[in-house]
N, C-alpha and C positions, 0 to 999 in steps of 0.2 A: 746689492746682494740682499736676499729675501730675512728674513726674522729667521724662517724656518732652516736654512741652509747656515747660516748664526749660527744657532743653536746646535746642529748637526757638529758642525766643525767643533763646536769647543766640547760637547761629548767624546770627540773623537778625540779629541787633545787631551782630556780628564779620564779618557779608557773606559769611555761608558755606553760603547757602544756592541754592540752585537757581534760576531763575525763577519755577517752577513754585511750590514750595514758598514764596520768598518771598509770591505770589500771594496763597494759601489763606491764610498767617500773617495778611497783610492783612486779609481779609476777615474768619477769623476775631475778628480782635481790634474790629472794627465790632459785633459784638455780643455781645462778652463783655472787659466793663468791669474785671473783673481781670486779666485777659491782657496789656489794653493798659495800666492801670497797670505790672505786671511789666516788662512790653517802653520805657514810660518811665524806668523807675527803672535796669533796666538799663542803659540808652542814658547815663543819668546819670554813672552811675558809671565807665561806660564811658571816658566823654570825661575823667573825673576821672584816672581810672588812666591814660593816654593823655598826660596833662597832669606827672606826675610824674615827676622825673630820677632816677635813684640810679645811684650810681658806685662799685665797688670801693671798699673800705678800702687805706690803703697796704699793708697788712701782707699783703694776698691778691694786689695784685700783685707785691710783692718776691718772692714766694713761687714766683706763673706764672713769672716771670723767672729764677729760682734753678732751679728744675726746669729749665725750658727751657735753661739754661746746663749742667746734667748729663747732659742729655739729649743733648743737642746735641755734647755730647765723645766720650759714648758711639760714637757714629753715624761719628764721625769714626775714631776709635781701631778700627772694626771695616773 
């Protein structure tokens, strides 16, 4: 399957796609059986990645904070 037809599909999977274009995606995946596997497996993975939390390390916000605290003296002192 082409980059471009890729790329198609996972717009269409992220709702980034036109009406128009979602349309045709449609249609075509009605008759081409690995597109619409692609466009399943996508959607899959999709909701998985969608499903995951991740949070900063302590160590990268004490960090944001420490900057922001230098930063922020900077701003004043000028």
């Amino acid at each position: 399957m082409g980059q471009t037809i890729t790329n198609d599909i996972l717009r269409l999977v992220y709702k980034e796609t036109n009406r128009l274009e979602r349309e045709i995606l449609l249609q075509e995946m009605e008759y081409d059986e690995e597109m619409k596997e692609q466009f399943q497996l996508f959607k899959s993975v999709g909701r998985e990645l969608d499903q995951l939390k991740k949070e900063p390390s302590s160590a990268c916000v004490d960090f944001v904070l420490a900057y922001s605290k230098r930063n922020s003296k900077m701003l004043k002192a000028c």
